[in-house]
N, C-alpha and C positions, 0 to 999 in steps of 0.2 A: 504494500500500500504506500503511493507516494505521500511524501511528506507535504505539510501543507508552505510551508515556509521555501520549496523548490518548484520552480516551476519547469511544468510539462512541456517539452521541446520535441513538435512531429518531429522524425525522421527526414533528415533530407533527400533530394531526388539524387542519386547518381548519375552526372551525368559525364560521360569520358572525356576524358581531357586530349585536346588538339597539342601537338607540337608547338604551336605558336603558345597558348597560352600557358602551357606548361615554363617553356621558355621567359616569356614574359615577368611572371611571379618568380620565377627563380635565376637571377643570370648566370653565364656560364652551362648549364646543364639543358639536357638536350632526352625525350623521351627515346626511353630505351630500346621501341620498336623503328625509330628513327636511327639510332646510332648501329641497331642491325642492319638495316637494310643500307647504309650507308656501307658496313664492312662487307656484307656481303660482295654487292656492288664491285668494289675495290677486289676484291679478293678473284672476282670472276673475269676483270678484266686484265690483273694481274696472270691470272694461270693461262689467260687469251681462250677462258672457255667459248669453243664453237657451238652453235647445237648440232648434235649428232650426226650423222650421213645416214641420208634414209637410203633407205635399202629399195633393191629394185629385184623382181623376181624375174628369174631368167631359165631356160629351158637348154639345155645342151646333152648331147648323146653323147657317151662314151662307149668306145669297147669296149668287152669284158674282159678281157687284160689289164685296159688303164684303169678300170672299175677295180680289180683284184690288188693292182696295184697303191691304191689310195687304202685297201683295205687293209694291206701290209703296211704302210704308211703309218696308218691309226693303231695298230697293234705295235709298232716301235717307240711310238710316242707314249704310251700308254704303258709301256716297258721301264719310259723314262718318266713314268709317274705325271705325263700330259693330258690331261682330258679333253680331246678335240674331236671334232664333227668332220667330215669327208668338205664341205662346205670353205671350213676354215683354208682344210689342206690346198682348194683351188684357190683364195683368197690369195695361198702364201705365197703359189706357183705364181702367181701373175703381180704379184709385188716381186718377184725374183726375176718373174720376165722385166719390167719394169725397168727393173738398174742394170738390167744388159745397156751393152752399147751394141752397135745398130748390125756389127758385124756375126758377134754374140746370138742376137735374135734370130738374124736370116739362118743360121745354122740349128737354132732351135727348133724353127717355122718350117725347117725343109726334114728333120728328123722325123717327122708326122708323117702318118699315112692317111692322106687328105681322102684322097681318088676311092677310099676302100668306106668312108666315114657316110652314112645316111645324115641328111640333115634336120636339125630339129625340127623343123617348120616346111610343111608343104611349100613347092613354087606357087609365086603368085601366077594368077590367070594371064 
């Protein structure tokens, strides 16, 4: 039972406090969701974060040889305690085509048996 000599004070409204006013009332300090997103910010364009490379889904035939061959691939890796997808293993091949030089390629590109390969996609009409 409130006393009678104190008086009864409603509750006030909560109402969230802005950056500015925060500020304002207190100089030097700065709301704590502001100085996140501020280090965030900083931090992201510090690490020169890109957004991600989206992926594109693509179709290609291999022989069952080169097929056997990515499978041997995946079990060596996997020997060496890698866990990788058949997926990755072409990723890797074609960053490794990549840093050939042009001499490198052509000897790569002629190793293939092109003339023997069905291709993924019917001819067009």
């Amino acid at each position: 039972m409130p006393h009678a000599d104190r008086d009864i004070v409603a509750p006030r409204k909560l109402v969230p406090a802005t950056a500015e006013s925060t500020s304002a009332n207190r100089p030097g300090r700065i709301r704590l969701s502001k100085a996140l997103a501020a280090t965030a910010k900083a931090m992201a364009e510090e690490a020169g974060a890109a957004k991600p490379a989206k992926r594109v889904a693509r179709v290609c035939k291999l022989a069952r040889h080169e097929d056997a061959q990515l499978s041997v691939l995946k079990q060596r890796l996997q020997g060496l305690g890698v866990e990788t997808k058949k997926g990755d293993l072409l990723r890797a091949g074609l960053m490794l085509l990549a840093s050939c030089d042009d001499l490198q390629l052509q000897k790569a590109v002629a190793r293939l048996d092109v003339a023997n390969m069905p291709s993924a996609s019917p001819p067009a009409p």
